[in-house]
C-alpha positions as CSV (number, residue, x, y, z in Angstrom):
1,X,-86.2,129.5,32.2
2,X,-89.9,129.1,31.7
3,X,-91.2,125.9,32.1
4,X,-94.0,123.7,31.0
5,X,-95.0,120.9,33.1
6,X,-97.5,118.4,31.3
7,X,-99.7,117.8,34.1
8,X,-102.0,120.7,34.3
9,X,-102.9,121.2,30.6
10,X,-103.4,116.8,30.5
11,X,-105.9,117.2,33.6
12,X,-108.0,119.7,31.8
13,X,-108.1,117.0,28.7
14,X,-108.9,113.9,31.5
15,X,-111.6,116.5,33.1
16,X,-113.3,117.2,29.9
17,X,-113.3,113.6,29.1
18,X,-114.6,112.6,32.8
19,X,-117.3,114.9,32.2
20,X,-118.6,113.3,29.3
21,X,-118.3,110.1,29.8
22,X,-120.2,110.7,33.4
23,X,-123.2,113.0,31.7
24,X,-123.8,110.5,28.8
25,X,-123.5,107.4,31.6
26,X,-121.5,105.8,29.2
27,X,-119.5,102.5,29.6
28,X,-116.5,102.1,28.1
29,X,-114.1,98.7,27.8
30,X,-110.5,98.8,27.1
31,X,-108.4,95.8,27.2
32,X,-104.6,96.3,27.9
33,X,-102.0,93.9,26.5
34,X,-99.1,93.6,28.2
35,X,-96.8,90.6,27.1
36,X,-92.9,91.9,28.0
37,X,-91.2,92.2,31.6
38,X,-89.7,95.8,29.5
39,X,-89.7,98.4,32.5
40,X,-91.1,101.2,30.8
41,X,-94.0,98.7,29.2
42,X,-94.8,98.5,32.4
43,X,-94.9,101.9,33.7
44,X,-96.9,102.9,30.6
45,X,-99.4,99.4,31.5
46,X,-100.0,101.7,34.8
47,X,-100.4,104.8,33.9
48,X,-103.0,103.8,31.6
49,X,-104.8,102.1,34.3
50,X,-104.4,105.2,36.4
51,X,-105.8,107.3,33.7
52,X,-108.8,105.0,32.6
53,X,-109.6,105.0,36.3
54,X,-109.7,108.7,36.7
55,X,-111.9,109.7,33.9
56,X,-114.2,106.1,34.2
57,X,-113.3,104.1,32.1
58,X,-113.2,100.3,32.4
59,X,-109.5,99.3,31.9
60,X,-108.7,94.9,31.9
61,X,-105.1,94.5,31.3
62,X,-104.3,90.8,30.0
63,X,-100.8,89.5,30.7
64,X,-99.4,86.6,28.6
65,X,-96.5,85.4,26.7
66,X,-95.5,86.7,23.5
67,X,-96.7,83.4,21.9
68,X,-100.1,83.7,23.2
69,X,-100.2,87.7,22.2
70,X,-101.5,87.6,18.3
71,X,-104.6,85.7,20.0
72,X,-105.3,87.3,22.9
73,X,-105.3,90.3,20.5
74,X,-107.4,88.8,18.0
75,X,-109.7,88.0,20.7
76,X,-110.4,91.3,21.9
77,X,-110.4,91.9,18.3
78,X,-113.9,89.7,18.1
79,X,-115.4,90.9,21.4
80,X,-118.0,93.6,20.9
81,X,-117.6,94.1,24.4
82,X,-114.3,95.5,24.1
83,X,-114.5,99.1,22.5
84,X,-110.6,100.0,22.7
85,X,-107.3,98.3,22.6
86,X,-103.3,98.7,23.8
87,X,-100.8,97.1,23.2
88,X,-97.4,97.6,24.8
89,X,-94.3,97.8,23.4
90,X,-91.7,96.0,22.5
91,X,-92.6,92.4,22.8
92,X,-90.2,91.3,20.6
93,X,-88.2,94.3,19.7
94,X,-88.5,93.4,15.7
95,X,-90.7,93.4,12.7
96,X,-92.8,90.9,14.6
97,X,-94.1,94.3,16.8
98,X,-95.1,96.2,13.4
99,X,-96.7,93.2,12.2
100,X,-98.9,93.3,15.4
101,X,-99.8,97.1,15.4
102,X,-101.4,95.8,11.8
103,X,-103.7,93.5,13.5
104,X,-105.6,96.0,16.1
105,X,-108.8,96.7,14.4
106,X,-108.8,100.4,13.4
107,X,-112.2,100.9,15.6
108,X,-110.7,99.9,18.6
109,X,-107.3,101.4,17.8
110,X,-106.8,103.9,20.9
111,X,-103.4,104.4,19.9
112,X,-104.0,105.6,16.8
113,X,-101.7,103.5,15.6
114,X,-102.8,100.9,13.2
115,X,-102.2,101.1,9.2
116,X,-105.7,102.6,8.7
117,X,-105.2,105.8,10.7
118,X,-101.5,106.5,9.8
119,X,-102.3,106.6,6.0
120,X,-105.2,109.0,6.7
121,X,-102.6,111.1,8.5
122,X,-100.0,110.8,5.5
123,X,-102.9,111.5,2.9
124,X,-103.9,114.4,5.3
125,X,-107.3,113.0,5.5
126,X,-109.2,114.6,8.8
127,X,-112.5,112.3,8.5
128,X,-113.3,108.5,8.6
129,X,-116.5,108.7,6.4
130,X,-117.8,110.9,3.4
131,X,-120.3,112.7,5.7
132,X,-117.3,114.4,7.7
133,X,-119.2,112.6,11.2
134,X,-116.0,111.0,12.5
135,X,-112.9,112.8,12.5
136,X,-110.1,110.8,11.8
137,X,-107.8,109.0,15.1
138,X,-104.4,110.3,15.5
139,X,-101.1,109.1,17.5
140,X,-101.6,109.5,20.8
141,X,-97.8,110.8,21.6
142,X,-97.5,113.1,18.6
143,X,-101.2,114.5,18.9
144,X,-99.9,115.2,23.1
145,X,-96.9,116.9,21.6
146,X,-99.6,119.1,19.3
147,X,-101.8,119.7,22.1
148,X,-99.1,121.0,24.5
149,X,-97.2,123.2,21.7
150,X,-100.7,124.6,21.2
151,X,-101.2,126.2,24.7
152,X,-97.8,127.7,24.3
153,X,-99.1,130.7,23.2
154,X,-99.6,131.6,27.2
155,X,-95.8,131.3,27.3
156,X,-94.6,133.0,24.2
157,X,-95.1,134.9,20.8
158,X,-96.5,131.6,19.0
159,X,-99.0,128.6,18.9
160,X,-101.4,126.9,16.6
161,X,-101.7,127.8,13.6
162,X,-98.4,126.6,12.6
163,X,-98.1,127.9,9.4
164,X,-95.0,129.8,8.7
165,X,-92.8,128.6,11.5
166,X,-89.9,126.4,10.9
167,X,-89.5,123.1,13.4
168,X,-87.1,120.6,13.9
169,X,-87.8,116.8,14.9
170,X,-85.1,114.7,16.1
171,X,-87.2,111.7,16.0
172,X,-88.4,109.7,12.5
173,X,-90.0,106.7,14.1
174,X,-92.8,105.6,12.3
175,X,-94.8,105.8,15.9
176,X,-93.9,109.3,17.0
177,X,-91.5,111.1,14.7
178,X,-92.8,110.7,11.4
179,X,-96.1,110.9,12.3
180,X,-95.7,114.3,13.6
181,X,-93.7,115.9,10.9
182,X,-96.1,115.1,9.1
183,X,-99.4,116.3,11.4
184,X,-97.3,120.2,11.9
185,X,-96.2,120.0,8.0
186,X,-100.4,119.2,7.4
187,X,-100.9,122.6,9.3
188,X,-98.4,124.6,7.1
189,X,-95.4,124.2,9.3
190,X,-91.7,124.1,7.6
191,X,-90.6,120.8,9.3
192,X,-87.0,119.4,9.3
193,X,-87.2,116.0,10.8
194,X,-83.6,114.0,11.5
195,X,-82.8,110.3,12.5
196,X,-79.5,108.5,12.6
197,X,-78.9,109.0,8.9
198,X,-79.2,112.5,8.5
199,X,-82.0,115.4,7.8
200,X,-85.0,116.1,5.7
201,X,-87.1,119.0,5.5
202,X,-90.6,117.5,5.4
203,X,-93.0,119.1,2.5
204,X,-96.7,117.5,2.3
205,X,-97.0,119.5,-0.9
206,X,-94.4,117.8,-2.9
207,X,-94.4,115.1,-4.9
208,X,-91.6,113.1,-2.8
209,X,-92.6,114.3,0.7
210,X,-88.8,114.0,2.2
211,X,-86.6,115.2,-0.3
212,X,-84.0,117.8,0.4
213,X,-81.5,117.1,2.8
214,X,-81.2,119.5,5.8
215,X,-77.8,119.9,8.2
216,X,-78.8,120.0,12.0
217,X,-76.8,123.5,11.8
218,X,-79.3,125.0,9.6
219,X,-82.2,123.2,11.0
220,X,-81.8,124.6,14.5
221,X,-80.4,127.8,13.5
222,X,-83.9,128.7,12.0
223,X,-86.5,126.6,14.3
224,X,-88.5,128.3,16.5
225,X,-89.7,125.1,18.4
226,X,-87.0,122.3,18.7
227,X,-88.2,118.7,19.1
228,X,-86.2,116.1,20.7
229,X,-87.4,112.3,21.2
230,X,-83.8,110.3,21.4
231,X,-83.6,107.6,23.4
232,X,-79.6,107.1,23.3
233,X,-77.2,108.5,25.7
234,X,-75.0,108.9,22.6
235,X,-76.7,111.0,20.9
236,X,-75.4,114.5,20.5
237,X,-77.3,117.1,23.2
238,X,-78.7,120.4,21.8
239,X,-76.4,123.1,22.7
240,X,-77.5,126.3,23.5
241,X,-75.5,127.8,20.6
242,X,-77.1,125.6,18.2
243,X,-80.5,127.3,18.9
244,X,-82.2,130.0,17.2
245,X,-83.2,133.2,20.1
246,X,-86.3,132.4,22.0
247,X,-87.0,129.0,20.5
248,X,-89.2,126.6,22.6
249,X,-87.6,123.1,23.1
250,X,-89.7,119.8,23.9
251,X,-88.0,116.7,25.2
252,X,-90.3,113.7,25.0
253,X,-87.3,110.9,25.3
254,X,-87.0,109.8,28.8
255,X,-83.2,110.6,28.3
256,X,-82.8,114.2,28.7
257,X,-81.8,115.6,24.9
258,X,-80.9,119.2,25.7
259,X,-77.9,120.5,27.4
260,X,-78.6,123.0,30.7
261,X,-77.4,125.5,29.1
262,X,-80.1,124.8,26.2
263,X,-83.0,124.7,28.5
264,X,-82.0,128.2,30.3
265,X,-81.8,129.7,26.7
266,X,-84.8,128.1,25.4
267,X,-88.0,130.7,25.4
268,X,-89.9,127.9,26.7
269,X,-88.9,124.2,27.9
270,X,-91.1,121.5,28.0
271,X,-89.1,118.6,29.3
272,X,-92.0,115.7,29.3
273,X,-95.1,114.5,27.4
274,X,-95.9,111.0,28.8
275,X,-99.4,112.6,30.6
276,X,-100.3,113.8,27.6
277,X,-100.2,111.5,26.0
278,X,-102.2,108.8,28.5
279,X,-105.0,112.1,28.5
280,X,-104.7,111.8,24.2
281,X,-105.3,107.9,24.6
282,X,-108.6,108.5,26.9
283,X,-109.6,111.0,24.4
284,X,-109.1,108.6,21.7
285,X,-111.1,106.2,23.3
286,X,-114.1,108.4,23.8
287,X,-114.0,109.4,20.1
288,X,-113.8,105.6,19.1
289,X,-117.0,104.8,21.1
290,X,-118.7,107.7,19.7
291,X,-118.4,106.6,16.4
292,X,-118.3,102.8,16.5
293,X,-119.8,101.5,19.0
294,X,-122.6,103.7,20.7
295,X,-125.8,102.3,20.6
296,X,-128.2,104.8,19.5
């Protein structure tokens, strides 16, 4: 079984940012929001911290209650000071948390998150201004995913450009999953993207974007990458059977989603994303500054 660890290919993304940041002797302010006791908030709180510190940026995290949260978001918000914003998730587990992510101003939006930057995704729009200057934020987690499924040409016959291959997404969050189908569809993939109720195969191209159904059979049987992001030990492991020969499997869930047997099969096993995704956030944060808020 080939394997491929996150960590080497995210230091070369932290290293190209460090560089930067430390030739243009820029300062950069992000303010982290951090308003649960949720374990893996937490972990994600410090790995951000450990990241901003190792490429320079200036990282503030700002604990409260989740009564005090909308403001100490709207103030950071207001503070031309502050030139990027997280926050972590869940704080209440509902709606509420959706409601929030609508709030961060798109300019400050490291996680790519806000309502702004996922249309421009879904509309498959790559710049923020008519002059093509600023190219368009994306997800932090799915653009890690991109990003590592892109040096996989090192490890086997396929990479970027995605056209023509066939992919399957167990995963239709609207803050990984989706997103992603959508980013590999945009670059001519044949996406299949599943969640608790079933399968889609995702077409950009058609008028109703999600429209045939799909079996997890047929999906896998044809995929050459397999994408798992489940975070339930009841959900159903990908068997090695399932897969099509020399298909590459990525697990970003931290519950394991693929049998052994699976992983030994697989072409290529990538069984983590979560420093990729910290690199993708300090990435986003340098491209933020660049556009909207360097002083020229």
């Amino acid at each position: 079984m080939k394997v491929l660890e996150p960590n080497p290919v995210a230091a070369s993304f932290r290293d190209a940012v460090r560089r930067q940041i430390s030739e243009e002797q820029l300062t950069i302010n992000i303010v982290g929001i951090l308003a649960s006791d949720d374990p893996a908030s937490i972990t994600y709180a410090d790995y951000t911290r450990a990241g901003c510190e190792d490429v320079g940026i200036h990282f503030d995290l700002r604990k409260c209650e989740p009564e005090s949260v909308r403001a100490t978001l709207e103030a950071a918000n207001r503070d031309s000071a502050v030139h990027g914003i997280f926050v972590y998730y869940p704080i209440w587990g509902d709606k509420r948390d959706a409601e929030l992510r609508d709030l961060i101003s798109p300019h400050k939006d490291v996680e790519g998150l806000s309502p702004h930057w996922i249309k421009k995704l879904y509309a498959n729009e790559r710049f923020d201004d008519t002059e093509r200057r600023f190219k368009s934020i994306l997800p932090c987690t799915p653009l890690a995913i991109i990003k590592l499924l892109e040096v996989t040409e090192a490890y086997a016959p396929f990479g970027l450009p995605f056209g023509g291959q066939q992919i399957t997404i167990f995963n239709r969050s609207e803050v990984v999953g989706r997103p992603l189908a959508y980013m590999l569809s945009n670059d001519g993939a044949r996406v299949y993207s599943f969640d608790i109720n079933g399968g889609f195969v995702v077409d950009v191209n058609s008028s109703d974007h999600e429209s045939r159904p799909v079996t997890r059979e047929e999906a896998l049987s044809q995929s050459d990458i397999v994408i798992t992001g489940v975070p339930s030990p009841h959900f159903e492991k990908v068997r090695a059977e399932e897969l099509k020969p020399g298909a590459i499997c990525l697990n970003f869930s931290y519950i394991q989603n693929f049998e052994p047997e699976a992983k030994e099969a697989a072409s290529l096993y990538i069984p983590r994303v979560g420093p990729m995704t910290v690199a993708m956030c300090m990435r986003n944060a340098l491209q933020l500054y660049h556009n909207y808020h360097h002083e020229v």
